[in-house]
C-alpha positions in Angstrom: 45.3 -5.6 8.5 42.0 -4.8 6.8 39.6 -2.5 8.3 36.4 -4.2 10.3 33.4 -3.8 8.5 29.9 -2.7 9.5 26.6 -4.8 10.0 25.4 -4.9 6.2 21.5 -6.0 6.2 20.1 -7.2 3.1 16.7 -7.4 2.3 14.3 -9.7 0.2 10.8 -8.8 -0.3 7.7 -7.3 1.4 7.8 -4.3 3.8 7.9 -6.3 6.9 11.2 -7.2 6.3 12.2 -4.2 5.6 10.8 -3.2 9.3 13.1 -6.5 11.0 15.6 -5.8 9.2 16.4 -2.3 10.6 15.5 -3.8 14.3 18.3 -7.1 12.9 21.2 -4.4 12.3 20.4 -2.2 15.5 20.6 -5.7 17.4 23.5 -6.6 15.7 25.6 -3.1 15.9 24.7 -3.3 19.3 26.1 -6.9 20.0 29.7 -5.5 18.8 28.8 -7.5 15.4 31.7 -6.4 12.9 32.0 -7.8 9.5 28.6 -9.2 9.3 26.4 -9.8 6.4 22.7 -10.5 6.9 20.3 -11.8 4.1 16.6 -11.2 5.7 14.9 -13.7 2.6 11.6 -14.0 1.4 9.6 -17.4 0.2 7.0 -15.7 -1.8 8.3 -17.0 -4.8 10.5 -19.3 -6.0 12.4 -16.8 -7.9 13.1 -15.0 -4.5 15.0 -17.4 -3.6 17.3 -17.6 -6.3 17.5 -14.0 -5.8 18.6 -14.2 -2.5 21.1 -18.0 -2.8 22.5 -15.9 -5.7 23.4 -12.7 -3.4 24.8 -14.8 -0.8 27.4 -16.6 -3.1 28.4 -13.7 -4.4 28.7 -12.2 -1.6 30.8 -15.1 -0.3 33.3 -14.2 -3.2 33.5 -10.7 -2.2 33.5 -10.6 0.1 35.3 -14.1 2.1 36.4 -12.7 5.1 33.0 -11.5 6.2 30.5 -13.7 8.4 27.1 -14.6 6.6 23.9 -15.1 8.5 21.0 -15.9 6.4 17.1 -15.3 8.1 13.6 -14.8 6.6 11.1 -16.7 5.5 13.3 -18.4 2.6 15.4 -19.6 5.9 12.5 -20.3 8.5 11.1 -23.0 5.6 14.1 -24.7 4.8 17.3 -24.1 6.4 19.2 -26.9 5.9 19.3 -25.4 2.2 21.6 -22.1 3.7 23.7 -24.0 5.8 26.3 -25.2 3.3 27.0 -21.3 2.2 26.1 -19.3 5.5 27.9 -19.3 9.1 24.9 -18.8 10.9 20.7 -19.3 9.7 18.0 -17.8 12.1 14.7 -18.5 12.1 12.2 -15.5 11.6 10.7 -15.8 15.9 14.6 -15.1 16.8 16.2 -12.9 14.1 15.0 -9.6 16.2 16.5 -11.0 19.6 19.2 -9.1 21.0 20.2 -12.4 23.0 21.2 -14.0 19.1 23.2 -11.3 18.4 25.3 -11.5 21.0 25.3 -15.2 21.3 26.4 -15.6 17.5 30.1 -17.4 17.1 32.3 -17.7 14.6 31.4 -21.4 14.7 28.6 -22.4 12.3 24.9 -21.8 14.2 21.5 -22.9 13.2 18.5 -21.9 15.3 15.5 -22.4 13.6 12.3 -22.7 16.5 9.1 -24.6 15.3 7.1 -20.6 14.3 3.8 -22.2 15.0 4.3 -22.7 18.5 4.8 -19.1 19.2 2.6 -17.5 21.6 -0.8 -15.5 20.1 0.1 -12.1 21.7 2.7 -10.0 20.1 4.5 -7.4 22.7 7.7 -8.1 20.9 7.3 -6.3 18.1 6.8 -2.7 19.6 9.3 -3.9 22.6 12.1 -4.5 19.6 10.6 -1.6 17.7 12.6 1.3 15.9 12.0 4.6 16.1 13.8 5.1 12.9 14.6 3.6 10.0 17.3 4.2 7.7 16.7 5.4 4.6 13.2 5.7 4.8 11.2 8.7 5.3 8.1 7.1 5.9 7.6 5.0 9.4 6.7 1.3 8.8 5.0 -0.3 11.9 4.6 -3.7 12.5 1.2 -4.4 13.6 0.7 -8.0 13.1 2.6 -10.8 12.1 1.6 -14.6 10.4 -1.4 -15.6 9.2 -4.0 -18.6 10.0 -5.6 -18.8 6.4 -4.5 -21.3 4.0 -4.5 -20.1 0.8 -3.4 -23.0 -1.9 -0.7 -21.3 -3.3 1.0 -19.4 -0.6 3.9 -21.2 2.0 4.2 -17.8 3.8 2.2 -19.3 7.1 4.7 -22.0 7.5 7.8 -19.1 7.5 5.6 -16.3 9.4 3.4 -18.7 12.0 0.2 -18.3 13.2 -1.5 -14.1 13.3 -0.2 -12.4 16.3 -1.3 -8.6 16.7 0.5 -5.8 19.0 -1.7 -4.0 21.4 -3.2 -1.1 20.4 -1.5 1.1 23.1 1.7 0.0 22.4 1.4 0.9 18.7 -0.2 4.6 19.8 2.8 4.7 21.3 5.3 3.7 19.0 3.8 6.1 16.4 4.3 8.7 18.9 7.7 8.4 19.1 8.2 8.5 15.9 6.3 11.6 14.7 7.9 13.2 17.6 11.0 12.0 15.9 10.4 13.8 12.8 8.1 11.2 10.5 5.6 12.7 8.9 3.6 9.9 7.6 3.6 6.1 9.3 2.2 3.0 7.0 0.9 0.0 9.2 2.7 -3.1 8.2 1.5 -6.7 8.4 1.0 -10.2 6.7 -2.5 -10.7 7.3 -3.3 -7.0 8.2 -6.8 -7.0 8.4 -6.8 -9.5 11.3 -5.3 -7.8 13.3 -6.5 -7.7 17.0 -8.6 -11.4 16.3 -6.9 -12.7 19.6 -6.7 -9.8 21.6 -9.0 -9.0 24.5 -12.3 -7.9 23.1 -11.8 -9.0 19.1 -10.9 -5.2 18.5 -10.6 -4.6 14.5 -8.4 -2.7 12.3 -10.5 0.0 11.9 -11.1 0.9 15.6 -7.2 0.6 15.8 -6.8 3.6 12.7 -9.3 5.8 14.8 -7.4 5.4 17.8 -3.9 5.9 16.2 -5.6 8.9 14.6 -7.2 10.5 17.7 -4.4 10.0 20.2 -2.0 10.6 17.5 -2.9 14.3 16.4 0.7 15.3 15.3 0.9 12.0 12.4 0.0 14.2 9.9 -0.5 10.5 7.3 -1.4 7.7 7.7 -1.2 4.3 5.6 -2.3 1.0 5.5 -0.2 -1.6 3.8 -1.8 -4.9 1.9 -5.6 -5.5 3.2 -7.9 -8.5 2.2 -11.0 -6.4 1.1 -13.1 -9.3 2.5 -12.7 -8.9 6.3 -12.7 -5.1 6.2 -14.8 -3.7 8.9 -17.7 -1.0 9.2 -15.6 1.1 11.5 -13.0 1.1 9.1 -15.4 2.2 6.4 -16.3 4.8 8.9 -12.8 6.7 8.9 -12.1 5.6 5.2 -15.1 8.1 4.9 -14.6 10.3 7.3 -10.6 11.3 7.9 -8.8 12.8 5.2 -5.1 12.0 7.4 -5.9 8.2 6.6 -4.5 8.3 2.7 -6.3 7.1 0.0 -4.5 4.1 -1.6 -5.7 0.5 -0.4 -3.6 -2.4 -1.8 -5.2 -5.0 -1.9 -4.8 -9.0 -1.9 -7.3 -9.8 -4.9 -4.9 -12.6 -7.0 -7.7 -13.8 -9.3 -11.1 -12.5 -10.8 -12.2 -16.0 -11.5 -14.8 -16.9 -9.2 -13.6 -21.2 -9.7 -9.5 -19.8 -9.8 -10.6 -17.9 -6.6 -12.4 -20.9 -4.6 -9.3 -23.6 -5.6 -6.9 -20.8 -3.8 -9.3 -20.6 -1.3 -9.6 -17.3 -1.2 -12.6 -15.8 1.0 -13.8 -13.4 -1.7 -15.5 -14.0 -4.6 -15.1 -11.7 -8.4 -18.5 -9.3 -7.6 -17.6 -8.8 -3.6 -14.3 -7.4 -4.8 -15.8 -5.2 -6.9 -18.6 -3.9 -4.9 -15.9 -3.8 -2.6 -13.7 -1.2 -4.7 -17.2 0.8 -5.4 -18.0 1.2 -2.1 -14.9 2.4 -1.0 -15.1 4.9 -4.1 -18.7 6.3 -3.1 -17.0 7.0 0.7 -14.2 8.1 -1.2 -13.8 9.7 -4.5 -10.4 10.1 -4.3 -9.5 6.5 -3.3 -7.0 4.9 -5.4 -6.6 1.0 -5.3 -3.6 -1.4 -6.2 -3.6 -4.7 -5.5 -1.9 -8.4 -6.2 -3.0 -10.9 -9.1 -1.4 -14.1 -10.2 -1.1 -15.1 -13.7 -1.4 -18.4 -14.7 -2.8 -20.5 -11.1 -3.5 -24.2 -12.1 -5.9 -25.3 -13.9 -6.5 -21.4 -15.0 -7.7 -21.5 -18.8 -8.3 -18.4 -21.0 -11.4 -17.8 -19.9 -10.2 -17.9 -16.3 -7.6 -15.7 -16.7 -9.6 -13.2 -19.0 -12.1 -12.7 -16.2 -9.1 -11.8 -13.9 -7.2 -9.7 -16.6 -11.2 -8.0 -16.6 -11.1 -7.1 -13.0 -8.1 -4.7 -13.7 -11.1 -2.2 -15.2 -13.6 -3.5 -13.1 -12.2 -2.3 -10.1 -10.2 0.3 -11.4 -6.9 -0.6 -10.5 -3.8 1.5 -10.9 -1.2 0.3 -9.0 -1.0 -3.4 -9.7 1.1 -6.3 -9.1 1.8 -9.2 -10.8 3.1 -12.5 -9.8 3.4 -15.6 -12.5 2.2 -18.1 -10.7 5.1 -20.2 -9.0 4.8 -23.8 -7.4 5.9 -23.9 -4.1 6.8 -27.3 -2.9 4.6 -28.4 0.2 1.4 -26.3 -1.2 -1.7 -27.6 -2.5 -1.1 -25.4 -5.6 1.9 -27.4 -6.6 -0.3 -30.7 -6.6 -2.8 -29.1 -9.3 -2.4 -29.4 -12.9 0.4 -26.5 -14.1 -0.2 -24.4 -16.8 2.4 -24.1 -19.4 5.4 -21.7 -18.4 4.8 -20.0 -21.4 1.6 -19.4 -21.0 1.9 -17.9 -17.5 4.7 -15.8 -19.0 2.4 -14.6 -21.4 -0.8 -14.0 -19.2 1.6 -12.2 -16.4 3.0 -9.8 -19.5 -1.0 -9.3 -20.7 -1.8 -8.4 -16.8 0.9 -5.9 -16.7 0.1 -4.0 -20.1 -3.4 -3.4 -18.8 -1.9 -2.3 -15.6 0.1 0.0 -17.3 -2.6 1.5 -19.3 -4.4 2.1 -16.2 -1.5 3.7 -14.7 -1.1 5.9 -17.5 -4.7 6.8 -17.8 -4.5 8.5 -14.3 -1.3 9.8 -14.6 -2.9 11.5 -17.2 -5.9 12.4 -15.1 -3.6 14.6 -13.0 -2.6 17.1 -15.4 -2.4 20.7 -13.7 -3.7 19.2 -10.6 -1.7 20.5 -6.9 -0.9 17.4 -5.0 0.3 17.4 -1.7 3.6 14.8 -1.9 5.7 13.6 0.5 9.4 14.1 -0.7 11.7 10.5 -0.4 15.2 10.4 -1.4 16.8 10.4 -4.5 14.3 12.9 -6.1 11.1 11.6 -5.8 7.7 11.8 -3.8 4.6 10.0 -3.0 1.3 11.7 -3.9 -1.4 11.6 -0.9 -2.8 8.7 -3.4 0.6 6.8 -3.0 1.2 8.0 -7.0 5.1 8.9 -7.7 6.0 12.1 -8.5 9.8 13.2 -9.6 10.6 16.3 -7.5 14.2 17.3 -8.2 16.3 18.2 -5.9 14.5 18.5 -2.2 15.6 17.2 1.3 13.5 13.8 2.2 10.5 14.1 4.5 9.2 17.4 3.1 5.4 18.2 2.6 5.0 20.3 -0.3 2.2 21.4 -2.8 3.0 20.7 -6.1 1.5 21.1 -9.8 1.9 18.4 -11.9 2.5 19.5 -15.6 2.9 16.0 -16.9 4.3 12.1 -16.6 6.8 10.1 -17.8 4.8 7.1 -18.3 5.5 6.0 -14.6 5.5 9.0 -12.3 4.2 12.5 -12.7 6.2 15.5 -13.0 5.4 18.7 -11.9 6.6 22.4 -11.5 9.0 23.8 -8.9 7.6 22.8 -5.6 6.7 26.0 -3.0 8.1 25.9 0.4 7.8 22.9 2.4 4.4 22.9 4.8 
């Protein structure tokens, strides 16, 4: 007789998932689950999810004796599509729920809940919360979850549901716990993460949430935020952008176009020049603030000027760590309905967005040359910079703080000398 298995959790796109999908195996183990395969997907794209249809058939041939559950966004939008080659799909409101876990048969099981009926609050998330998170050495905490925007392009609302936000005290809490379990650095983690708190009591915003986690936290010594829409960032949260050198500074940030007409047919709530006075703003609080963001190459209707003014606002606001998405139609959004540009073109515009991103990379990877940086140390050699910038660090245990001088890059991360003694 072959040996039983573990829970094997695999996971498809953004960092939220990553968070469910350590609170899914915990569930799971804990259920007696044996054997058990689950794909958390993502919808982003639809290359996604042929990623993830093509992981689950292959893992069907290697694996055939093993159960397959398929969850995520991917399955919350259209789970009849999974049914055929899974045993079980879960919708995204009950994938975290013990109760599933040890409810799930051999027989074939699809529970897929209507997500925008789900209640505003969101206690679940820090009652299902982890205090650790395998393989990571950074905490990620969910904070907030769906969004009620409706950008053109994006299907995400109709997998995540409408914005729910944990209370603030729960989340002090949860960060507690987990620096007292040995993380050094949290990142806040959400889909629409600058609305958080829109439905508590009182309309609290993000930033009042960052000074509490960082006053009643004193131990965290790093903090992160994930993703932000520049556009509904508050004055308290310039405040401790400005003032509180624990809160790190990298924003991402969700810009996808620098076309003022590309921006208004996603409908966006930003326009070009409030994205870059945005980014100089920040700067002028500051100095060492280091932005990312998101931009989509080739949206309808997107012509070369369009898309120069958005390949533009890669210097504009100075971005370094960028990523790019060709745009992809995503049946049941506006965006799909619009005239599509050529996929050759998009190819082409994404690859033009990505060279200037890497010649902004490269320019401050240069700028760091004999520089001491405090990094965090990961696994498998490597480090993030305070300015989430990679840096290759040898041989160290994970979760170290150590001052490094960085002596030069390979074109994607810095390298430096022999690190000192952790801090």
């Amino acid at each position: 007789m072959s040996e039983k298995r573990d829970v094997d959790v695999v996971t498809f796109g953004c960092r939220l998932n990553a968070v469910e999908s350590e609170a899914i195996r915990r569930a799971a183990r804990a259920a007696g689950q044996e054997d058990l395969v689950v794909f958390n997907t993502c919808a982003v794209t639809q290359e996604a999810v042929r990623q993830a249809r093509q992981a689950i058939r292959r893992t069907r041939r290697e694996r055939p004796n093993a159960r397959i559950v398929v969850t995520g966004c991917a399955a919350q939008i259209d789970p009849q599509s999974f049914e055929s080659i899974a045993d079980a799909v879960i919708g995204n409101a009950d994938k975290a729920k013990p109760e599933i876990w040890n409810a799930l048969a051999v027989t074939p099981m699809t529970r897929v809940n209507d997500i925008m009926t789900l209640p505003e609050s969101a206690h679940h998330f820090v009652a299902g919360a982890v205090d650790a998170i395998e393989g990571q050495t950074r905490a990620f905490v969910e904070i907030q979850n769906g969004c009620d925007h409706r950008c053109t392009f994006c299907i995400i609302p109709y997998g995540r549901g409408p914005s729910r936000s944990a209370p603030a005290g729960e989340i002090v809490d949860q960060i507690a716990r987990l620096t007292g379990n040995g993380y050094r650095e949290a990142v806040l983690t959400g889909v629409d993460l600058t609305s958080w708190g829109q439905e508590l009591p009182g309309a609290p915003k993000l930033g009042r949430l960052v000074k509490q986690i960082l006053k009643h936290v004193p131990q965290l010594e790093r903090l992160r935020l994930s993703s932000i829409d520049c556009i509904e960032a508050d004055e308290e949260l310039f405040d401790v952008i400005a003032s509180e050198p624990r809160l790190m500074p990298h924003l991402h940030l969700s810009l996808q176009a620098g076309d003022d007409m590309i921006l208004k047919r996603m409908k966006r709530r930003h326009l070009r020049d409030e994205a870059i006075k945005f980014c100089e703003d920040v700067r002028r609080l500051r100095p060492d603030m280091v932005f990312g963001a998101d931009i989509i190459a080739g949206f309808p209707t997107e012509t070369e000027d369009m898309f120069a003014m958005s390949l533009d606002l890669v210097e504009a606001c100075g971005l370094t760590h960028l990523h790019v998405f060709p745009f992809s139609p995503r049946p049941g959004t506006p965006a799909a309905r619009m005239p599509q540009v050529a996929r050759d073109v998009v190819k082409r515009r994404a690859e033009l967005l990505r060279e200037a991103g890497a010649a902004r990379l490269a320019a401050h990877l240069d700028a760091q040359q004999g520089k001491t940086l405090r990094v965090l140390t990961e696994r498998g050699g490597m480090g993030r910079a305070e300015d989430f910038t990679p840096v290759r660090m040898g041989a160290h245990a994970a979760g170290e703080i150590m001052d490094v001088t960085i002596v030069g890059h390979d074109g994607t991360a810095l390298l430096c000398e022999p690190a000192s003694s952790p801090i």
